[in-house]
C-alpha positions as CSV (number, residue, x, y, z in Angstrom):
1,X,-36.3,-9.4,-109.5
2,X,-36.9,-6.9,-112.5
3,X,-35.9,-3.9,-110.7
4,X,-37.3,-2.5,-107.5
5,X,-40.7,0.0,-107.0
6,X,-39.4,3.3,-107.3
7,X,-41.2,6.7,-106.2
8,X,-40.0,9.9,-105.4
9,X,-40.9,11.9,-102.9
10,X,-39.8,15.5,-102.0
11,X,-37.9,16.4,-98.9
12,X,-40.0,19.5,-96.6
13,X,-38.9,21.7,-94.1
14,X,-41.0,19.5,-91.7
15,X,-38.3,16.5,-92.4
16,X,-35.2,18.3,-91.1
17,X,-33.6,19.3,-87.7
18,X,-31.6,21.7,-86.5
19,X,-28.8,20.6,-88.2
20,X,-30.2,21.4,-91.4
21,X,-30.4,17.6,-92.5
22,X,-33.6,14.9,-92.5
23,X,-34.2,14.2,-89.0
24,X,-33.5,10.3,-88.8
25,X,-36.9,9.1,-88.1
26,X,-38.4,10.9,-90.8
27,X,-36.3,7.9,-93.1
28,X,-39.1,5.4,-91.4
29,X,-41.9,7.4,-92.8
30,X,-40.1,8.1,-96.1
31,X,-40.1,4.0,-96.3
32,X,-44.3,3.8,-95.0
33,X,-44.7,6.5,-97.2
34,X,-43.4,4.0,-100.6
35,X,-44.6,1.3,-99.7
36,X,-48.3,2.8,-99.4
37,X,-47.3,4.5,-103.3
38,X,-46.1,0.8,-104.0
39,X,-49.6,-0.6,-102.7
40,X,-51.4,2.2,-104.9
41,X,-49.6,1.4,-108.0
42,X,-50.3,-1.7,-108.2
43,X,-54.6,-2.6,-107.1
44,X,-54.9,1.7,-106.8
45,X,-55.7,4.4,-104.5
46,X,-58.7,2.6,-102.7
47,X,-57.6,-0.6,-102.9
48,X,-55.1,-0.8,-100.1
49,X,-57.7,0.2,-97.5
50,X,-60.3,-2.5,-98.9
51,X,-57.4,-5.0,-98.2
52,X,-57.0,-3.6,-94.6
53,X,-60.8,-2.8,-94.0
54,X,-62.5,-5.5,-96.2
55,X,-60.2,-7.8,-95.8
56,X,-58.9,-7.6,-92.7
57,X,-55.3,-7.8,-93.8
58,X,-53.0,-6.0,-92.1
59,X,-48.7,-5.8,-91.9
60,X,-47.6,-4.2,-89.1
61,X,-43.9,-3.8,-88.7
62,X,-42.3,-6.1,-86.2
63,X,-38.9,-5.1,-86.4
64,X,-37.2,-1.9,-88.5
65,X,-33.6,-1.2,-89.1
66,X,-31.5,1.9,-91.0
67,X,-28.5,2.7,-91.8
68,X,-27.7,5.9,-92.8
69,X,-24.9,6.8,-95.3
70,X,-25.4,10.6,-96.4
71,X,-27.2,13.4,-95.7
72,X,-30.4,14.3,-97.4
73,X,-31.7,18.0,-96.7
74,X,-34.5,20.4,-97.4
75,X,-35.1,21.0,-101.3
76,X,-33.5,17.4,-102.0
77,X,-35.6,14.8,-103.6
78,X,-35.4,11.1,-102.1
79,X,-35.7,8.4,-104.7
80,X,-36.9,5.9,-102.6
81,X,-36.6,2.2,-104.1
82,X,-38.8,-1.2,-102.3
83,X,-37.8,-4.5,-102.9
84,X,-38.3,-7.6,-100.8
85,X,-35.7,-9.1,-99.3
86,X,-37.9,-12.3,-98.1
87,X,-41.2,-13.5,-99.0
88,X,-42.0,-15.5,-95.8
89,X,-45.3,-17.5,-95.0
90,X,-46.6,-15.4,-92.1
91,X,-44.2,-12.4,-93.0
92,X,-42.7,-10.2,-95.2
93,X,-39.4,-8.3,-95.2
94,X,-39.2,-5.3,-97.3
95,X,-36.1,-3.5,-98.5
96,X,-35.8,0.0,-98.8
97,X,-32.9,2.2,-100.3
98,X,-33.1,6.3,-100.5
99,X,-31.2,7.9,-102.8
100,X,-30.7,11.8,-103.6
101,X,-31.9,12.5,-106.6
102,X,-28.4,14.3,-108.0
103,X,-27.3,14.3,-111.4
104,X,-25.9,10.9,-112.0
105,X,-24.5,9.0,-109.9
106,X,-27.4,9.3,-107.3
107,X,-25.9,9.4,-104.2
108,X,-26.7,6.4,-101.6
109,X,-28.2,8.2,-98.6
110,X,-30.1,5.5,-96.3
111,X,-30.8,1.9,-96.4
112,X,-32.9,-0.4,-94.2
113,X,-35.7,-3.1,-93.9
114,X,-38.7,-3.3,-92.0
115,X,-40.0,-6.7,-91.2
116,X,-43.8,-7.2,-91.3
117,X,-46.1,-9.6,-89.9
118,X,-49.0,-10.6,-91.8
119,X,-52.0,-10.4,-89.7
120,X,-56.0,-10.9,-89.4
121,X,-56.8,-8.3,-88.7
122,X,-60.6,-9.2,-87.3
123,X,-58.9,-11.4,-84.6
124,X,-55.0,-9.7,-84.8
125,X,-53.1,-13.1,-85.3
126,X,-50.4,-14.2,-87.9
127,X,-52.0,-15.3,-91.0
128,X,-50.4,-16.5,-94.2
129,X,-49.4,-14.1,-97.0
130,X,-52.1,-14.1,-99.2
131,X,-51.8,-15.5,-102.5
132,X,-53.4,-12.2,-104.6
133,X,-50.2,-10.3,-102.3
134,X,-48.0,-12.8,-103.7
135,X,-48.8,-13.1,-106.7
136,X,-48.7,-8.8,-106.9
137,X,-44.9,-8.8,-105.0
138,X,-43.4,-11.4,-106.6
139,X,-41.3,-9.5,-109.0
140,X,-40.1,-7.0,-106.4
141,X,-38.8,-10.5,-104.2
142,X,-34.9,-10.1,-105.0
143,X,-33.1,-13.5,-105.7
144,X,-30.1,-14.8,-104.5
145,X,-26.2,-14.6,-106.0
């Protein structure tokens, strides 16, 4: 791996809670939110909808996990960074680390993965990964050691 996708994304009043911080849910759709910038960067704005309309390629999440190691709150802005942790045949995990955009050092405030399947979408059953999504992840894939 090069280094990861990065895009930034500001955090709204509509992210936090009561408390004041980002409501912990709001750290899944900070993830859906970079990998759909990650998909634009690289085949553009239309092109992630031809995959899923055209193509009938689809990843839907199977299985999402977070943990959370420091507050981010309104007026921050989230780094948000996407790598893959594993380039499977029918699957593919994606990593995801949000940091606060402070003078340096950032600070480390959530990290997770969300599994997801790669699916037909015409008939909705596992297909394998595609070789054109291959071929357009393969640097984020993050090696071992």
């Amino acid at each position: 791996m090069t280094a990861p996708f990065r895009c930034t994304l500001p955090v709204r009043f509509a992210d936090i809670d009561h408390a004041g911080i980002v409501y912990y849910p709001r750290f899944f759709h900070f993830f859906h939110v970079a990998f759909e910038e990650l998909w634009r960067a690289r085949i553009g704005p239309r092109a992630y909808a031809e995959l899923i309309d055209r193509d009938h390629v689809g990843f839907p999440a199977v299985r999402a996990e977070c943990e959370f190691l420091a507050p981010l709150r309104f007026g921050d802005t989230a780094e948000v960074e996407v790598s893959v942790a594993r380039l499977g045949g029918k699957s593919i995990t994606f990593r995801y680390r949000i940091f606060r955009s402070d003078p340096e050092p950032r600070t480390r405030c959530a990290e997770g993965t969300v599994v997801c399947a790669v699916v037909d979408l015409a008939r909705f059953v596992a297909m394998a990964v595609p070789e054109r999504v291959i071929a357009l992840l393969a640097d984020l894939v993050e090696r071992e050691g």
